[in-house]
C-alpha positions in Angstrom: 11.3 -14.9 22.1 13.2 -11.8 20.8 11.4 -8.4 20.9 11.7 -5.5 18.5 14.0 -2.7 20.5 11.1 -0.3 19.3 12.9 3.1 20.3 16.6 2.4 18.3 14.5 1.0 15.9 12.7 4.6 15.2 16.1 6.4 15.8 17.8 4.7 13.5 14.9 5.0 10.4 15.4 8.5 10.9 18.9 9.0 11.5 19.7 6.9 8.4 17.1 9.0 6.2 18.3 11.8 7.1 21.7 11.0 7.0 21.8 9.3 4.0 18.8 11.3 2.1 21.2 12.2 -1.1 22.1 8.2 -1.3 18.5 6.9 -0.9 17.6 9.8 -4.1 20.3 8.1 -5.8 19.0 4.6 -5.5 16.0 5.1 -6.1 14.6 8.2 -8.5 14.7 6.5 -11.5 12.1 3.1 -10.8 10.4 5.8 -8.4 9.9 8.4 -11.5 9.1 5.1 -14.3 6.5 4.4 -11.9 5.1 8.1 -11.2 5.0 8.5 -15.1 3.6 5.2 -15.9 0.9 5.6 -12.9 -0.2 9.4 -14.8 -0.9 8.1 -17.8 -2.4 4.5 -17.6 -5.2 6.3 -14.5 -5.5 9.3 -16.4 -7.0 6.7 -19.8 -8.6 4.5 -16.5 -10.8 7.3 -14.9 -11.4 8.9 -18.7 -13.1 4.9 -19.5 -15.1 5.1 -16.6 -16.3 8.8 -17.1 -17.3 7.9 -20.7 -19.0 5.0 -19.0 -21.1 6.8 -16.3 -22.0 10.0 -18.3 -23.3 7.2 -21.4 -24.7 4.4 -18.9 -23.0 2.2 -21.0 -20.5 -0.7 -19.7 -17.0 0.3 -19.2 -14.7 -0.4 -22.3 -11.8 0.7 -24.4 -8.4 -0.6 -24.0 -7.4 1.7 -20.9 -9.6 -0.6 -18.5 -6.9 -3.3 -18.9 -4.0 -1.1 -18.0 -4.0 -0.6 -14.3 -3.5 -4.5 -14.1 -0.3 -4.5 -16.1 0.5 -1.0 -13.6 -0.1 -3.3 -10.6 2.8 -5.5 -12.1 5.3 -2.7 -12.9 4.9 -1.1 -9.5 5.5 -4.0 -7.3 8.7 -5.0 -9.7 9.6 -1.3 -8.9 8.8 -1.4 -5.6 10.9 -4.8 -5.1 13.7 -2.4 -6.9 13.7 -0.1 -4.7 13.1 -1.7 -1.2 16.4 -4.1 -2.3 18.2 -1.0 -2.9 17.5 0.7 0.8 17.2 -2.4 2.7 20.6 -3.0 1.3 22.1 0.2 2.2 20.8 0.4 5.2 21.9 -3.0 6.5 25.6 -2.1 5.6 25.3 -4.3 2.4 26.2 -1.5 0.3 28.5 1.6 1.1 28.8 4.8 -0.5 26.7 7.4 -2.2 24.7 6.7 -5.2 24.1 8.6 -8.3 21.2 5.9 -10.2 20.5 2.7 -9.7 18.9 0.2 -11.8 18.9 -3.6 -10.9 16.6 -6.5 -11.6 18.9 -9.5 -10.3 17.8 -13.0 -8.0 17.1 -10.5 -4.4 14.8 -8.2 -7.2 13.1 -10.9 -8.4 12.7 -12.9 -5.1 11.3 -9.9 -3.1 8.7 -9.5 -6.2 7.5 -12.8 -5.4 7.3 -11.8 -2.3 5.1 -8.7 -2.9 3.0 -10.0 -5.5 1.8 -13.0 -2.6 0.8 -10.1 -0.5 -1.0 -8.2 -3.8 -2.7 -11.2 -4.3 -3.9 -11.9 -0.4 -5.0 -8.3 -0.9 -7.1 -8.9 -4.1 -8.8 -12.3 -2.4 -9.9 -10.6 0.5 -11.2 -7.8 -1.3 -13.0 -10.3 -3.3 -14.0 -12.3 -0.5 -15.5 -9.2 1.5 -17.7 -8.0 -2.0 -18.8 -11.4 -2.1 -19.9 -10.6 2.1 -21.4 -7.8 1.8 -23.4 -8.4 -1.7 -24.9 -11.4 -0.3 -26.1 -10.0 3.1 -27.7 -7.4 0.4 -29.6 -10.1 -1.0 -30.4 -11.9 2.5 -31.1 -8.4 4.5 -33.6 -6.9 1.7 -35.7 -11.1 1.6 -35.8 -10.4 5.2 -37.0 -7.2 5.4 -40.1 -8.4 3.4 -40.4 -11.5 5.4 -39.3 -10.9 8.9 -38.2 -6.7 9.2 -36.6 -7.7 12.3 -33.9 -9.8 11.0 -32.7 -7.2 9.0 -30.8 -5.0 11.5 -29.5 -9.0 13.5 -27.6 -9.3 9.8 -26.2 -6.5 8.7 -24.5 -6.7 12.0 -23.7 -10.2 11.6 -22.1 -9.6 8.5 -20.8 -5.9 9.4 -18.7 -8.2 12.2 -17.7 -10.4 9.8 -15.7 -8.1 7.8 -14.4 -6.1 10.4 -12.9 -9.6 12.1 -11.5 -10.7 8.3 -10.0 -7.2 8.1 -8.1 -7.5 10.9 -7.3 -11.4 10.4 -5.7 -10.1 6.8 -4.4 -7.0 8.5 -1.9 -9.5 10.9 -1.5 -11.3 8.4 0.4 -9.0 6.0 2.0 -7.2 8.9 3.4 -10.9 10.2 4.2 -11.7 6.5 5.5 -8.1 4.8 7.4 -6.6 7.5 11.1 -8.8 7.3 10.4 -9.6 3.8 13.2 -7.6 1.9 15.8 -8.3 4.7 15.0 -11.8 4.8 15.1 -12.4 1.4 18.7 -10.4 0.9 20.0 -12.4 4.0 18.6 -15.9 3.3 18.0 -16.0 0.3 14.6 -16.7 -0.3 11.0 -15.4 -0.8 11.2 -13.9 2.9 7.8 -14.7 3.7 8.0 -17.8 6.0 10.8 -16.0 7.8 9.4 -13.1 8.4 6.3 -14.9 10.1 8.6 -16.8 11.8 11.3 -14.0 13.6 7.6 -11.6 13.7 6.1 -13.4 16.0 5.3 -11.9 19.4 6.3 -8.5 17.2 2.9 -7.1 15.7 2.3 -4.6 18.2 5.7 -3.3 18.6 5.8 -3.1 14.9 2.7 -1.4 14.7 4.1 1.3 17.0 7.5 1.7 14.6 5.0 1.6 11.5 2.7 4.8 12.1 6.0 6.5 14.4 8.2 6.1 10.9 5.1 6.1 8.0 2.0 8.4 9.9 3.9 11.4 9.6 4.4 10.8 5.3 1.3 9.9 5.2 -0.6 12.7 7.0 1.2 15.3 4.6 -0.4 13.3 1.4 -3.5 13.2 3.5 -3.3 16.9 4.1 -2.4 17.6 0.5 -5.5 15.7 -1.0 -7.9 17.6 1.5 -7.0 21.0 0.2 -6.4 20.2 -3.4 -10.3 17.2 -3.8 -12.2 19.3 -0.7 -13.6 17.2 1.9 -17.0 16.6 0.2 -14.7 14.2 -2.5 -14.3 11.8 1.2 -17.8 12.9 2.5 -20.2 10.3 1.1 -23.2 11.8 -0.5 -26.1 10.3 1.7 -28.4 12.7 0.4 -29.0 11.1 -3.1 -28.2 7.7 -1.8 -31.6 6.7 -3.2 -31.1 8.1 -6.6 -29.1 6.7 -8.6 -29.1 9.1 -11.4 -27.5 11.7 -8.8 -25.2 9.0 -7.6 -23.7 8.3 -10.8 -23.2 12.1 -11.7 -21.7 12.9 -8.3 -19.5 9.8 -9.2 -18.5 11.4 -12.4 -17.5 15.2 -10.8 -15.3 13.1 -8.0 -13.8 11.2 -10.8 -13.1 14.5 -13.0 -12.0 16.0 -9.9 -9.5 13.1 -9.5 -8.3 13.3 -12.5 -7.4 17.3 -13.1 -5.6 17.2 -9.8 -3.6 13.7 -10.4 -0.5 15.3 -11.8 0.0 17.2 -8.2 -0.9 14.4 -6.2 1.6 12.2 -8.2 4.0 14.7 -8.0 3.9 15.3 -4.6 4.1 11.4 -3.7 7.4 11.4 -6.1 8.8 14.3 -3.6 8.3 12.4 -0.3 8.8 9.3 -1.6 12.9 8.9 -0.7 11.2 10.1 3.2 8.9 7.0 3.0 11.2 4.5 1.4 13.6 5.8 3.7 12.2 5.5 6.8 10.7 2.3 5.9 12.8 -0.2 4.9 15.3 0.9 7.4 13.1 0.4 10.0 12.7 -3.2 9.1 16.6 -4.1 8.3 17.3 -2.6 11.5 14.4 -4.7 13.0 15.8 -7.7 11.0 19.1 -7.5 12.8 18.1 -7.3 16.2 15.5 -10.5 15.8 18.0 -12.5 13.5 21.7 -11.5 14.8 22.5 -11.7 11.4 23.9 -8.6 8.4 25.7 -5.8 9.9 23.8 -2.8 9.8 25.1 1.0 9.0 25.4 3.5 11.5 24.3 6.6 10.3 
């Protein structure tokens, strides 16, 4: 069974992102800046329906409620964009520096696929854990009206529940998503199937290059959003957790909140964003060559 060199693998995200930062703006600042726009406006009419909603006690409606599905779509066809466009580069596919780049052909449209499988494993589990929790709602309150002392023996049931499904769908994706985009470039296919197949025996090691290559990106953005929403916007309010009136208008100022400080938060993402890209599909064509023996890969 072939093991993920997890050191070169780190080395060489870095060294190629920083080595080759100009080329990975060039690939991918125009599907990276559709999708920043695109994501501005359509939340921006998305938290402005639900405002209107909470502050009337009315159901959500209006046209901008349908949007962030058709945003869902245009980001992972971006997204496919973009990761053949690094993945590529970074596996010696492509040589040279890049000015724009702008491609929808078969490896585009394949690695979609691909995403949009995960999306939707994403959305079922989500689904699946509402459907958990609202029905140990139902059986905890019966019980505390029946039998009290069954109340506390299921909401840990259930509490264990999702916390084992979370991390059955968190393996999953990380078996599944990791050697996607090589895979598909190299074998042309979805990537899927063989990236569960060369992962296996992986998903701790890859867990290690994942938050040594991402946890730095994402602990800026993390940083950013503390300053700019304040740490009551990730504080739930436990005070009013009985009042729903207070609930809903606590809702609304987070929401508002949100909403005047999107155009930073957006913008900021578009800054790091060839740092994340960067750093992450290379991590994974690098990883893809030294499970498969197969694409040559640049040296930075």
């Amino acid at each position: 069974m072939n093991k993920i060199p997890v050191g070169q693998t780190i080395r060489f995200a870095y060294a190629f992102t920083f080595g080759e930062i100009g080329t990975i703006i060039g690939l991918i600042w125009i599907p990276t800046l559709v999708n920043a726009v695109a994501t501005f406006f359509v939340l921006r009419s998305y938290y402005g329906a639900l405002i209107d909603s909470f502050e009337n006690s009315i159901p959500p409606n209006g046209s901008g409620l349908g949007w962030p599905l058709l945003l869902a779509f245009l980001t992972i066809l971006l997204l496919a964009m973009i990761a053949v466009a690094v993945t590529q580069q970074a596996m010696g596919l492509r040589q040279g520096p890049a000015f724009a780049r702008v491609s929808l052909g078969s490896a585009e449209w394949r690695t979609f696929g691909g995403f949009f499988g995960l999306y939707m494993l994403f959305v079922l589990s989500i689904a699946v854990f509402a459907i958990l929790v609202g029905a140990a709602r139902n059986a905890t309150g019966s019980a505390a009206l029946s039998n009290p002392g069954l109340n506390g023996l299921l909401a840990g049931v259930v509490f264990l529940a999702v916390l084992a499904g979370i991390c059955i769908v968190a393996y999953l994706v990380v078996r599944l998503s990791f050697l996607l985009v090589p895979s598909v470039i190299d074998g042309g296919e979805f990537g899927l199937s063989r990236s569960w197949l060369l992962t296996k025996g992986n998903v701790w090691r890859i867990a290690v290059v994942g938050f040594a290559t991402l946890a730095p990106i994402f602990v800026i953005l993390g940083i950013a959003q503390l300053i700019l929403l304040g740490p009551g916007y990730f504080v739930p309010d436990l005070q009013h957790a009985g009042d729903a009136a207070a609930g809903n208008r606590g809702m609304v100022e987070k929401m508002r909140l949100m909403r005047e400080n999107m155009p930073i938060l957006i913008g900021l993402s578009f800054v790091v964003s060839p740092l994340l890209y960067g750093l992450m599909f290379s991590a994974s064509a690098f990883a893809y060559r030294s499970l498969s023996g197969s694409g040559a890969s640049a040296t930075p």
